[in-house]
ZATORNU-532675 format. One record per residue (C-alpha): x, y, z. Coordinates in Angstrom, 1 decimal. Example, Ala and Ser with C-alpha at 12.3 -4.5 7.8 and 13.67 -1.06 7.14 Angstrom:
12.3  -4.5  7.8 $
13.7  -1.1  7.1 $
This chain:
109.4  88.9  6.0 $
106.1  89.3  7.7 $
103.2  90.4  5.6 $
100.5  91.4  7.9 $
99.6  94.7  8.2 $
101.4  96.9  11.2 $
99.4  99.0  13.6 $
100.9  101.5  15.5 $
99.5  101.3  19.0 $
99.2  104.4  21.5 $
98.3  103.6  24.8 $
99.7  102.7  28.2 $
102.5  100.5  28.1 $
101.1  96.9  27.7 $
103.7  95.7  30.5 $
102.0  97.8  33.3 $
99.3  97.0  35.3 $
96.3  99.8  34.3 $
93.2  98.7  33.3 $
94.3  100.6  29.6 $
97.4  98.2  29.8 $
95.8  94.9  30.6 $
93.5  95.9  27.5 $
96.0  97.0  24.9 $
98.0  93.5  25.8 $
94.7  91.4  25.3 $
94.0  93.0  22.0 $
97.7  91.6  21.3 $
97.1  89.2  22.2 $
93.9  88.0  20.4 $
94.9  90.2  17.0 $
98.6  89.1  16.5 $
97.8  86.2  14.2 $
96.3  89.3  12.0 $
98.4  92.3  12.6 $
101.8  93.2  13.5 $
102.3  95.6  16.6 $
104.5  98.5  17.8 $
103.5  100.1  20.7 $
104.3  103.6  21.9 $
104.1  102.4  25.7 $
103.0  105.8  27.9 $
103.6  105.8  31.8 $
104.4  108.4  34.4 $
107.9  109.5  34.3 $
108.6  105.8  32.5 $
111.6  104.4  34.0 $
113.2  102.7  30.5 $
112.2  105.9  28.2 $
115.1  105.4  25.0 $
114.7  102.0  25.1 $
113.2  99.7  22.7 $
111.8  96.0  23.9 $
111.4  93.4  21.3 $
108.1  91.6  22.9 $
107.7  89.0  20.0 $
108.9  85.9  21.9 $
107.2  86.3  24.7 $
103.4  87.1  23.0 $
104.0  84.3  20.5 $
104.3  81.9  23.9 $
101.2  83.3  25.0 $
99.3  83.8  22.6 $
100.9  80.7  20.0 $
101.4  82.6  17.0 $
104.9  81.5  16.1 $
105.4  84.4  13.4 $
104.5  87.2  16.3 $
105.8  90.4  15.4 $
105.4  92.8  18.7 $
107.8  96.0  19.3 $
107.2  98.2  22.8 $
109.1  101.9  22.4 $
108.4  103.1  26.6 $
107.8  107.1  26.4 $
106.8  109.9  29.2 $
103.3  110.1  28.4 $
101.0  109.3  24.9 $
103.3  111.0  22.5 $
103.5  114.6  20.8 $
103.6  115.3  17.0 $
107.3  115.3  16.7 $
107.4  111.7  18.5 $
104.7  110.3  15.9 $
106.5  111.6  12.6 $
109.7  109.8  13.9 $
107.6  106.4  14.3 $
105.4  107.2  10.9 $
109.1  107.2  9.3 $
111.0  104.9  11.2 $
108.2  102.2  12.0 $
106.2  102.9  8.6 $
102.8  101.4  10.1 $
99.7  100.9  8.4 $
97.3  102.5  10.7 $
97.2  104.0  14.0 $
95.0  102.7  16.9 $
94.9  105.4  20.1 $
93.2  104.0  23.5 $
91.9  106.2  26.3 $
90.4  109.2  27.8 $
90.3  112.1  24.3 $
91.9  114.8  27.1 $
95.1  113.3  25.8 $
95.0  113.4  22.6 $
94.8  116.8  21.6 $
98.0  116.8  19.6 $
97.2  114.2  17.5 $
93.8  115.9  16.6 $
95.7  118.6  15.6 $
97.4  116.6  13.0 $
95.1  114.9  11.5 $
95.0  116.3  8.9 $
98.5  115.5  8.0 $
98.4  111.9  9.2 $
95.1  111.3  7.2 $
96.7  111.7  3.8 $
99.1  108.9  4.8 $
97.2  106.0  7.3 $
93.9  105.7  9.2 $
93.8  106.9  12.5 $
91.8  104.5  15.1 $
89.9  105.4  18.4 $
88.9  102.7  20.9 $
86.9  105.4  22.9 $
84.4  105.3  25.8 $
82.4  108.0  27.6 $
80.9  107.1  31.5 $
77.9  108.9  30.5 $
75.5  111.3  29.0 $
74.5  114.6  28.5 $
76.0  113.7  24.9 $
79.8  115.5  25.2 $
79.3  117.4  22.1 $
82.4  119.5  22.5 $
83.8  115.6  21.1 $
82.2  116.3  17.6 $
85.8  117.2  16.7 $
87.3  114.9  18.2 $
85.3  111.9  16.5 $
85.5  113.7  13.2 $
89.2  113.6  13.2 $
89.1  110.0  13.4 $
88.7  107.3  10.4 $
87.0  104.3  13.0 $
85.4  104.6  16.4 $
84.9  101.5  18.0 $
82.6  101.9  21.2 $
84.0  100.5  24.0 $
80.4  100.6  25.8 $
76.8  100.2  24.4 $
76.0  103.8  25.3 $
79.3  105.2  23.6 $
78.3  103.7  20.7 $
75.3  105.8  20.9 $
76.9  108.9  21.8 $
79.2  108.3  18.7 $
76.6  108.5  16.4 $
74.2  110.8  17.6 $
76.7  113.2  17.9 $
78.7  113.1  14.4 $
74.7  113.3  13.3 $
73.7  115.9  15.1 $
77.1  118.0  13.6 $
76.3  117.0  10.0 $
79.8  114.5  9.8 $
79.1  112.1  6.1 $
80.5  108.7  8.3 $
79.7  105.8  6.9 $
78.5  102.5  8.6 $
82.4  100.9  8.9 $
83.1  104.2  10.6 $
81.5  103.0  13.8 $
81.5  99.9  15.5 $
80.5  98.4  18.9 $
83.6  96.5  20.3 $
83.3  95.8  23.9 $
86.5  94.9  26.0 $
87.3  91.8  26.3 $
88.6  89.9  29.4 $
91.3  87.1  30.0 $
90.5  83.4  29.1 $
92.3  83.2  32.4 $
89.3  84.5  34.1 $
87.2  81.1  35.0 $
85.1  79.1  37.2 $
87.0  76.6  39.5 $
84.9  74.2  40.7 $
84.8  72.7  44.3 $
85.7  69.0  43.3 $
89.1  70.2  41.0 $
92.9  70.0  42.4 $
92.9  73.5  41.6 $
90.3  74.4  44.0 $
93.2  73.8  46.8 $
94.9  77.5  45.8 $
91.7  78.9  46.4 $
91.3  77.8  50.3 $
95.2  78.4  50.5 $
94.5  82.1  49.7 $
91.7  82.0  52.0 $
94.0  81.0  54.9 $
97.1  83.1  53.6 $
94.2  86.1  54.2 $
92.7  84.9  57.6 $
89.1  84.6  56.2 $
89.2  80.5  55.6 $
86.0  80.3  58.6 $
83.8  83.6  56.5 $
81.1  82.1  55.3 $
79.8  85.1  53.2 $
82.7  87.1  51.5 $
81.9  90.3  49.6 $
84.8  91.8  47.5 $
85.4  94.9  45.9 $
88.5  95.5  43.7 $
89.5  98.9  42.7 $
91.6  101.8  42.9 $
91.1  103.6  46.4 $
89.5  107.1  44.4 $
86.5  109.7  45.1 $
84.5  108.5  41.7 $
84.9  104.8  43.0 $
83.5  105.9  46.1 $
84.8  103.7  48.5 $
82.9  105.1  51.5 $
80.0  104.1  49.9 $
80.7  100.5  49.9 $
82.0  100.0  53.3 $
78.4  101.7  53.9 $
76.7  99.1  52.1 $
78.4  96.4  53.8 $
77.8  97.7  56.9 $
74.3  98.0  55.9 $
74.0  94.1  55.5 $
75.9  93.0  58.6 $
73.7  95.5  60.8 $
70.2  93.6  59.1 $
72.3  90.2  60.6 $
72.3  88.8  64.2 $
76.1  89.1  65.3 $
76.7  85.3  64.8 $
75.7  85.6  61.1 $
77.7  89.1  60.9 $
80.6  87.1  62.4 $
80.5  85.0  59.2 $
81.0  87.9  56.9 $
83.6  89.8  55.4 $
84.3  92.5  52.9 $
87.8  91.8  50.8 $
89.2  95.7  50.2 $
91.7  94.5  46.7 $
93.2  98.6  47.0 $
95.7  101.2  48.7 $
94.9  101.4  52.2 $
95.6  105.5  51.8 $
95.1  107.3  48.0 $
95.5  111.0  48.2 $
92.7  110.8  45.2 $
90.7  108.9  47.3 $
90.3  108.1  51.1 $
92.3  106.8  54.4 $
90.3  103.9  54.0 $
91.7  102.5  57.6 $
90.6  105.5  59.5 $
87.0  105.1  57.8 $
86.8  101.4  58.5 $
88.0  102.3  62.5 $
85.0  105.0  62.9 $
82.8  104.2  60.7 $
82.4  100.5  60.3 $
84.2  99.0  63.8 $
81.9  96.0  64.6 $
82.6  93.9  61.4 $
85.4  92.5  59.6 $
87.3  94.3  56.8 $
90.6  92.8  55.5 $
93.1  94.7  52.9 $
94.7  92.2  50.6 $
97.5  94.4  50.8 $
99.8  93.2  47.8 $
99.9  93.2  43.8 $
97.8  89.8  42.5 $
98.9  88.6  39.1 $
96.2  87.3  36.6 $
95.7  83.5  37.9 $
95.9  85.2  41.7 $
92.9  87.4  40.7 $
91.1  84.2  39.5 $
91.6  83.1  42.7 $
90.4  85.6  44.7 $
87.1  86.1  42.2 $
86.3  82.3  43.1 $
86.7  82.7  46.3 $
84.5  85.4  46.8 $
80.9  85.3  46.7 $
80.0  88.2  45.2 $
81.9  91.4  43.8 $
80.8  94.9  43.8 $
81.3  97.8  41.7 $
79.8  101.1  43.0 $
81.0  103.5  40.7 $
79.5  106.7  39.7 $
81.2  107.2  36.6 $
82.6  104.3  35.2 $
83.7  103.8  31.3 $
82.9  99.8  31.4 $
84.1  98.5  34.6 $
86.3  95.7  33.5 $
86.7  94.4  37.6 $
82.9  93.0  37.4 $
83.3  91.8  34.2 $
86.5  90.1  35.1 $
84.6  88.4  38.5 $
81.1  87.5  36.1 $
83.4  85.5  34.0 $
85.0  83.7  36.9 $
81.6  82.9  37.8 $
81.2  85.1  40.9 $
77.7  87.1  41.2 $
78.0  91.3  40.7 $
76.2  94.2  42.1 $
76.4  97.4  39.7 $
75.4  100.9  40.0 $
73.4  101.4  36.3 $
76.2  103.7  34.6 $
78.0  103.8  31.7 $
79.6  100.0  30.7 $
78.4  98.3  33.2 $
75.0  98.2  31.7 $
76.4  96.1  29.1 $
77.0  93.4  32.3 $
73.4  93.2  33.2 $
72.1  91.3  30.1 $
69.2  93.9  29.7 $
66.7  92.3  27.5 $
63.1  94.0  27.0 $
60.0  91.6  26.2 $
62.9  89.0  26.1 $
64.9  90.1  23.1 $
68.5  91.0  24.0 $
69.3  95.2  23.9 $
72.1  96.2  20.9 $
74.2  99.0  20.7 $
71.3  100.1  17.8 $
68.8  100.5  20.7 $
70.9  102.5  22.5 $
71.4  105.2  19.4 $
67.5  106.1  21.1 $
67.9  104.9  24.6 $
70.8  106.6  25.5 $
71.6  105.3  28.8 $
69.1  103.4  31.2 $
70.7  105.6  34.3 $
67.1  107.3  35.0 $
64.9  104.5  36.7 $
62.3  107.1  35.6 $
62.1  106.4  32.3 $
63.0  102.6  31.6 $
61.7  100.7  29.2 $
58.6  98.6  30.2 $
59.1  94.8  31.0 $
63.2  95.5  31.3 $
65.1  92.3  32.6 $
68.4  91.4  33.4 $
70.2  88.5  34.3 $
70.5  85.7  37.4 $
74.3  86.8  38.1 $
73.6  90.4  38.3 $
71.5  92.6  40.9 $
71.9  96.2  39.0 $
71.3  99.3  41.1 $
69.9  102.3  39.6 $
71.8  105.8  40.9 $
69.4  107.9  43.1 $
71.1  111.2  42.1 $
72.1  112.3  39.1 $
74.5  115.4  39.6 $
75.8  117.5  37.1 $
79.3  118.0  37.1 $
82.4  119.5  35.0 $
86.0  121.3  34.7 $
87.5  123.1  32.1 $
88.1  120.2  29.8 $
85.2  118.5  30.7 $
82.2  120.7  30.4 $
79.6  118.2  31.8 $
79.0  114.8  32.3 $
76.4  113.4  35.3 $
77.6  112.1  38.6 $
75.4  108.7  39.0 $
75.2  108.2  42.4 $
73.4  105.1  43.8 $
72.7  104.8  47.5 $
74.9  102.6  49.5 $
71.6  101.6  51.5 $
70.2  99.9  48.4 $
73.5  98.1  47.9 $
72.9  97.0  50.9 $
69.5  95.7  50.2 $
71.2  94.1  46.8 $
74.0  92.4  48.7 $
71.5  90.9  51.3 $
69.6  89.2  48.6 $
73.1  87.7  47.7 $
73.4  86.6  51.0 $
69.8  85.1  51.7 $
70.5  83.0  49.1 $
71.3  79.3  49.2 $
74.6  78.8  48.1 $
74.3  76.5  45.2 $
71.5  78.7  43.7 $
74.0  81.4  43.5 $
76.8  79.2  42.5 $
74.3  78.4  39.0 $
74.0  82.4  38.7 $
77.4  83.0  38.5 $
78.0  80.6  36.2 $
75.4  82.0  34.7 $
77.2  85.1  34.0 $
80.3  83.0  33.1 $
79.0  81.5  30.1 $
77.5  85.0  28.9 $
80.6  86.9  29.5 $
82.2  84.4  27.1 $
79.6  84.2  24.5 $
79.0  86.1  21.2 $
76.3  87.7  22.1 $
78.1  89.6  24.7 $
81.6  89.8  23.0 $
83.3  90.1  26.1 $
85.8  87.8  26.0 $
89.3  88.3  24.7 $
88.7  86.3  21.7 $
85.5  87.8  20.8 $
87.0  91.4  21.3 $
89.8  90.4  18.9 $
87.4  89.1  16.1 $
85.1  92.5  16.6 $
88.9  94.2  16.2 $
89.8  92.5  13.1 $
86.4  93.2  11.5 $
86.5  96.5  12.6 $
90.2  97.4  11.3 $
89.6  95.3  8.3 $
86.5  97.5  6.9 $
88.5  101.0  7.6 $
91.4  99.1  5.7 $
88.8  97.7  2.7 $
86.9  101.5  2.4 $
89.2  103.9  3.4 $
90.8  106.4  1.1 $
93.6  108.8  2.2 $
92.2  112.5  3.4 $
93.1  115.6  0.6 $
């Protein structure tokens, strides 16, 4: 009988194919030699709700713990209170660990108090980005840990329970970045392997593009989509048509969203001249690899955007990023200041490095990365969310960023992506899966060591 501790899991279903779900399966992954795991997995009117899956064999293939211990109950949505006192009794877990937007969670806040006296409760949380949402204090008061999943939420963490007089102590709140697939990796030019990569280009048409720009998301407003058919536009009208000719932008979405845009009716009026192609299918992991590696550079033009997992994913397949300079995916840049490496510390002060108006002097970044500071900063909101800023960057400096890509000589640019390959797998970063399961483990393992149930 297995002796690990047993965490129960909230989140999407680990099965799925959201970017919550690809996360709660890699912190499986990487923490089942530690933990045991039952998951209540959430979806949209979930097709197998009553069922339970025993996922053991299958994660102890993957991941090579033999003594894998990994249960998936599907349910409508997160959970209610009712839901969680069945799996408290029935499942008798040793902690709780919730992952993803606090909207949803309101009924477990509600009960904390009665699920303190018993077991921690967890929070992998993230925030896109500042004004400090202070209308969270009670939110991150009603949890034992808070693990940052970006820099600047680790910030807004503790400048908030400070700010509302919360006693947390030091194991309370940790910086724990996501981590992405081992999966995701260079393939050189000179390996069999690099054979699937020009197969894919030819299954897509592109095999003769010279210059291929990909972006990778879902097809809505805060994504803005528009915006980066702009800025590839913007590049292939600074080329002669021969050099345009050579260029294409990879679209990895719905053609149609009705959260987003008729992406084929932009592309007809707006950006006619040049080429656009719609991969136009589901890509498992390894097929994502491929198409990173067989692009030359991967954009992310977000306005609001809790890490951004699809640049971190490309960076550590070697390929080059452009970011807008929001939430998480400052944590992509490298930002180092008179050379030395910015912590989640410095961001308790900094808060976010959003305003180009107030950045630190001598700021730096790294070879694989050309950031893009927003040039509007909009205030918005909605009932549940009071505020937050819009970070807008414009797609004309995008532009600007993805014809510096392109000026490029191509082995230059091969070096800064990997470049951003070996620092999305190192330490210092932590985001890799492996590295994101060790942060875990400390992280769980403190609340375990200090915690004492609630009165």
């Amino acid at each position: 009988m297995s002796k690990k501790k047993k965490i129960l899991l909230l989140s999407d279903d680990m099965r799925t194919h959201s970017g919550i779900a690809t996360m709660s399966k890699e912190i499986v992954l990487n923490t089942v030699h530690k933990y045991d795991w039952v998951q209540l997995g959430a979806a949209v009117k979930h097709p197998e709700v009553g069922k339970h899956f025993d996922a053991s064999d299958s994660i102890a293939e993957e991941s090579g713990v033999q003594d894998a211990i990994v249960k998936i109950i599907p349910f409508n949505g997160y959970g209610n209170q009712a839901k969680l006192r069945d799996l408290i009794i029935t499942e008798q877990p040793d902690a709780i660990l919730h992952f993803t937007d606090p909207r949803f969670w309101g009924w477990l806040y509600d009960m904390e108090d009665e699920v303190r006296r018993y077991l921690p409760i967890m929070y992998l949380n993230v925030w896109d980005s500042l004004p400090d949402p202070e209308w969270n204090h009670t939110v991150y008061s009603s949890c034992d840990l808070l693990m940052g999943i970006s820099k600047q939420t680790y910030g807004i963490n503790k400048r908030v329970l400070d700010k509302f007089g919360e006693n947390y102590k030091d194991w309370q709140i940790k910086y724990v970045p996501h981590g992405v697939s081992k999966k995701f990796r260079p393939i050189q030019s000179d390996s069999d392997e690099f054979t699937k990569v020009t197969e894919l280009k030819d299954k897509m048409g592109i095999s003769d593009k010279k210059f291929v720009v990909l972006w990778n998301n879902r097809n809505l407003r805060r994504k803005n989509p528009g915006d980066v058919i702009l800025a590839y536009k913007e590049l292939c009208d600074g080329l002669t048509k021969e050099e345009a000719n050579d260029c294409v932008l990879l679209l990895h979405t719905a053609l149609v969203d009705p959260k987003g845009m008729n992406l084929p009716e932009v592309i007809k009026h707006i950006c006619p001249d040049y080429d656009v192609v719609f991969t136009h299918s589901h890509f498992s992991t390894d097929e994502l690899n491929l198409l990173y590696n067989l692009s030359d550079v991967t954009i992310n033009m977000a306005s609001n955007e809790g890490f951004g997992l699809v640049t971190c994913e490309s960076m550590a397949a070697g390929t080059p990023i452009i970011v807008n300079v929001t939430g998480g995916m400052q944590d992509q840049c490298g930002f180092t200041v008179n050379g030395k490496f910015l912590t989640a510390d410095d961001y308790i002060e900094l808060g976010s490095l959003h305003n180009r108006k107030t950045l630190p002097e001598n700021l730096s970044w790294g070879r694989w990365v050309k950031p893009v500071w927003p040039s509007n900063r909009s205030l918005l909101g909605s009932p549940q969310t009071p505020y937050i800023f819009d970070d807008r960057c414009k797609f004309e400096d995008v532009g600007k960023a993805l014809r510096q890509w392109y000026d490029m000589d191509n082995e230059t640019r091969i070096q800064c992506g990997l470049d951003g390959s070996e620092f999305a797998s190192s330490e210092e970063s932590g985001m890799s899966a492996k590295n994101m399961g060790n942060r875990l483990i400390e992280a769980m393992d403190g609340t375990f060591a200090n915690w004492s149930p609630k009165k």
